[in-house]
N, C-alpha and C positions, 0 to 999 in steps of 0.2 A: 887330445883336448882341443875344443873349437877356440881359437883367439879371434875370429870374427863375428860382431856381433850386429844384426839386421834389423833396424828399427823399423817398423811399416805403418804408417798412419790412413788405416782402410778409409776411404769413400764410398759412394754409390759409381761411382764412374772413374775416378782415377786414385789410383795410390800410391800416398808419395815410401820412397824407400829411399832410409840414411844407412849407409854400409860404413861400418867401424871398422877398421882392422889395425893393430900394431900401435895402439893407441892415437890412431890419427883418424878423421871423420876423409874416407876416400871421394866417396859419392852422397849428395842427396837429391834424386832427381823424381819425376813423377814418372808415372808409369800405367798403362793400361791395364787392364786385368788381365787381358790375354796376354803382355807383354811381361806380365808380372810372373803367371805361371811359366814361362817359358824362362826366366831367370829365376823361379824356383830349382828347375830341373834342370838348369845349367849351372847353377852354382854350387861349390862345394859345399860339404856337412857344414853349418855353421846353425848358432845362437840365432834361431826369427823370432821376434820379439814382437807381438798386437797389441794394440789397446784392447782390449776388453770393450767389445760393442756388438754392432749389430755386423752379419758376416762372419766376425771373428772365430766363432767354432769349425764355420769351414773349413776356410783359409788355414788356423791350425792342423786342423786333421790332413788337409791336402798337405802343407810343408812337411809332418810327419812321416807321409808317404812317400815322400821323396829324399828321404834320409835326412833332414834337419830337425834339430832341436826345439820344437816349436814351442813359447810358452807365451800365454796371457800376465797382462798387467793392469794394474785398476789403474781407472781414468785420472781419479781423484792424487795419485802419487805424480803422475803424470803433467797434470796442472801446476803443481805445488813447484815442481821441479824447472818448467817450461822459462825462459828465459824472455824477454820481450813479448812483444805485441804476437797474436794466437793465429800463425799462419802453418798451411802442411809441413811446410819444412823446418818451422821452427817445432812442431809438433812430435813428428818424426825422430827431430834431434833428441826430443827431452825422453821419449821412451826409450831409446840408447842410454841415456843419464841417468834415467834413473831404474835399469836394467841392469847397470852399476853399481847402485848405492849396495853395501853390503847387507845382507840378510833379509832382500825382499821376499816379501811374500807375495809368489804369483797366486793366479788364478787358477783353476783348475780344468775348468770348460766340460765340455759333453761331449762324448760321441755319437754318432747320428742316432744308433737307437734311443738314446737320453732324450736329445732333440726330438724326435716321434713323439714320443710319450709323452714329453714336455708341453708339445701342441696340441695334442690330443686335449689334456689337462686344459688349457687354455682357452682350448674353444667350447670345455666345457663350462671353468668359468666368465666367461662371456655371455654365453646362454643364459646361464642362471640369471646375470645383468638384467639381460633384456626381459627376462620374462618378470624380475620383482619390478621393472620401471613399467613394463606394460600391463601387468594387475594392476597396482598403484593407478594406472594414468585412468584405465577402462572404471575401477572403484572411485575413482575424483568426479569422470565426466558424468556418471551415472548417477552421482548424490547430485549432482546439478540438478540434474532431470528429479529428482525425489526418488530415486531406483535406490534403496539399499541392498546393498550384498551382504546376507547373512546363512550363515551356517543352517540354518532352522528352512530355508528354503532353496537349500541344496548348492550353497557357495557359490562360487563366480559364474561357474558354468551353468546352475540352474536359472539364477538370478536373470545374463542375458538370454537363456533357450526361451522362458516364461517371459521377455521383452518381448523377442522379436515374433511371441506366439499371439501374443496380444495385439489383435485388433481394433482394440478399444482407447489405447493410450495416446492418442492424436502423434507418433512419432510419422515421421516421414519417410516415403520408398527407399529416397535416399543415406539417411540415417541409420535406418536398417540393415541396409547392403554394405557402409561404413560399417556399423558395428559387427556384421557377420563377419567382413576382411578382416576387424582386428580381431576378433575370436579363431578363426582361423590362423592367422599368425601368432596366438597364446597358444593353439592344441599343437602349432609345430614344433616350435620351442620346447614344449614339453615331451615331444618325441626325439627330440635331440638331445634332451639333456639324457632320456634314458638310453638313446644310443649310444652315448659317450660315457659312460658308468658301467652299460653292458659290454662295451668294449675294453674297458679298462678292469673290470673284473676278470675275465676272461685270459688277455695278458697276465696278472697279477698273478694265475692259478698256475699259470703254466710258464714265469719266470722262476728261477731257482731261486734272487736273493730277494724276490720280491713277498713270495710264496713265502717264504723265512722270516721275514720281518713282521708278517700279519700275525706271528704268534707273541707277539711283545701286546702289554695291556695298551688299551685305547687304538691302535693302530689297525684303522680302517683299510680298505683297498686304498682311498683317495691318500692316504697316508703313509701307505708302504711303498705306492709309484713314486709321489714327490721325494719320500727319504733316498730312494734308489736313485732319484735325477740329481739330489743334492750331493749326495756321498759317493754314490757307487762305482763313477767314471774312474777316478783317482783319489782316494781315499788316502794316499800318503801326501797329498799336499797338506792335511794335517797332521801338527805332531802328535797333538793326542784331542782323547773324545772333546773336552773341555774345551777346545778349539774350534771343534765342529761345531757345537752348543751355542758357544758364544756368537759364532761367526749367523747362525739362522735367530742370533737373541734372546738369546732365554737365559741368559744369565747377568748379575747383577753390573751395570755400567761402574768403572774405576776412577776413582777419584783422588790418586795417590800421589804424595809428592814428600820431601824430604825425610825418606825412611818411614813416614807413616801413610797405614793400607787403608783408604775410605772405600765402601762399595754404597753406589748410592741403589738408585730403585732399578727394575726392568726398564732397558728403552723403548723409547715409544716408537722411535723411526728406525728401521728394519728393511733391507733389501728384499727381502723374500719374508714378508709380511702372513701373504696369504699360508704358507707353511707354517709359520709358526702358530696364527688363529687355528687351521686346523689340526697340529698336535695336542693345544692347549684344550679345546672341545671335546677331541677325541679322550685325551687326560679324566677331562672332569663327566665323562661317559661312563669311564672304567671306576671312578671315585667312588661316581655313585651307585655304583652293582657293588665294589666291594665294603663298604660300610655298611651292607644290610645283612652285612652275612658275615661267621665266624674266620677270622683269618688263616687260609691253610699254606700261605707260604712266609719267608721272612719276608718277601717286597711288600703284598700285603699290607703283613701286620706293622711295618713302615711306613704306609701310607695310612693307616689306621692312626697310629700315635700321631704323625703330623697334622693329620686334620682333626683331632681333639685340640691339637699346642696351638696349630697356626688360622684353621679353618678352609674350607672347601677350595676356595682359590690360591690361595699359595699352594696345596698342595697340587693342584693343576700343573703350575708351571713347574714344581719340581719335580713332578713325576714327567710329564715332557722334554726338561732340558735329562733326566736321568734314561728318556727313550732314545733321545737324538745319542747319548754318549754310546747303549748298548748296543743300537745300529751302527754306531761307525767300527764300534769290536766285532759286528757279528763279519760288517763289508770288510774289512779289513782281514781278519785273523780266519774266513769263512767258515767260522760256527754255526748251530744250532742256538734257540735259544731255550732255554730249560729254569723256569725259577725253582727257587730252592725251598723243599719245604720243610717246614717247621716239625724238629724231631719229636715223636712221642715221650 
């Protein structure tokens, strides 16, 4: 059993490290990165404890490999706990403190393949960013000038090709050559976004739980990577699916007090947002293929009865926070998933 436990409060350039042992705080001193791995790997098996930040999934995975117990903690426990005015070393101490508290819930973190895939993901939505702010910008500056962008004359692209062909529109050399660089910068962007989709399809065929998950309804490529990045690292840091659920938000916020259970609505503010928007979409994709058609399994004809009771978006997010629960059974117990059909 480790009785040492190792607060670390990362920086970009130094981190501080509060060393508990025998219930007494031995050390809290700063430390270099290189100074710090080198007292990873000199120090015996013990509890290393991170905030949960930026780094942190390294530095996990490296203390890991060096025989300690590495485990994440949320900032916000962290805060709550922190004693005085918000310096490293008062910092440090409070992740020991409250690395204490009984029955926290750590974090779970990624390992590097997660991370990959995570960025990959990332830069693809970023791409997407730039290219909806610089349509936007290119269709604003353009109704300036009286240029409509319309479908009827071949959308964005034809709209500028038929500018910059025109002769006759008094625009200027320079204008043109602006508008050609930002056209060039929209036809990139859109080669990137499909490089990173073509790449992430391609992983997804040929990951095992990734590949696995693409058979649940609604569950796109873009949706079976992020459930993999979400769940798949360490899936027992939840006890059960309902946990998963709740933790990505799709399930009713609580409002309970004196023995009685209130559930108020979905929340609105959500750590991993963009996951849950794309479950929810993905959800009401599958909604609406199967309400046009006779239902041939029980999920189905469940998701049939709920959108006659409740209507097309609630059954959205129920059928999504019921995705997230059977991904964490399939990552977890490593099943198949197979719905069940309705006997004759």
């Amino acid at each position: 059993m480790n009785n040492t436990i190792v607060g670390v409060d990362l920086a970009k350039e130094v981190i501080q490290v509060c060393i508990y042992t025998n219930k007494r705080v031995r050390s809290n001193k700063e430390m270099t990165t290189s100074e710090f791995l080198t007292f990873l790997a000199n120090q015996k098996s013990a509890i290393v404890v991170f905030e949960a930040c930026a780094t942190s999934n390294y530095w996990k995975q490296k203390a890991c490999s060096l025989g300690h117990d590495a485990r994440l903690i949320c900032p916000k426990l962290v805060n709550s706990v922190r004693q005085n005015q918000k310096t490293d070393k008062n910092d440090a101490l409070a992740i020991v403190q409250a690395a204490l508290l009984p029955d926290v819930n750590f974090i779970s973190g990624k390992n590097i393949e997660q991370q990959q895939l995570q960025s990959i993901v990332r830069f693809r939505e970023l791409a997407i960013k730039q290219k909806t702010a610089l349509s936007n910008q290119l269709k604003s500056l353009l109704l300036e000038l009286n240029i409509r962008v319309s479908s009827r004359h071949g959308g964005l692209k034809g709209v500028i090709q038929s500018t910059l062909e025109d002769g006759e529109n008094n625009l200027s050399f320079e204008f043109r050559s602006a508008l050609k660089m930002a056209w060039t910068q929209y036809s990139t962007l859109l080669k990137s976004i499909a490089h990173y989709e073509e790449t992430l399809a391609k992983i997804s065929t040929k990951h095992s739980d990734c590949k696995r998950l693409l058979k649940l309804e609604g569950v796109s490529t873009i949706n079976a990577v992020n459930l993999y990045i979400a769940l798949g690292c360490q899936p027992e840091m939840f006890n059960k699916g309902k946990d998963a659920s709740a933790c990505i938000g799709l399930t009713p916020i609580q409002y309970s007090s004196g023995g009685k259970v209130k559930l108020g609505s979905i929340g609105k503010y959500v750590k991993n947002s963009m996951l849950r928007s794309n479950l929810v979409v993905g959800a009401m994709a599958a909604i609406n293929r199967i309400i046009t058609r006779e239902a041939k399994t029980k999920k189905e004809a469940w998701i049939q009865a709920l959108v006659a009771r409740r209507g097309k978006r609630c059954a959205a997010v129920a059928l999504a926070n019921k995705t997230v629960r059977t991904a964490f059974a399939m990552l977890t117990q490593g099943t198949e998933y197979k719905a069940e059909l309705i006997s004759a």
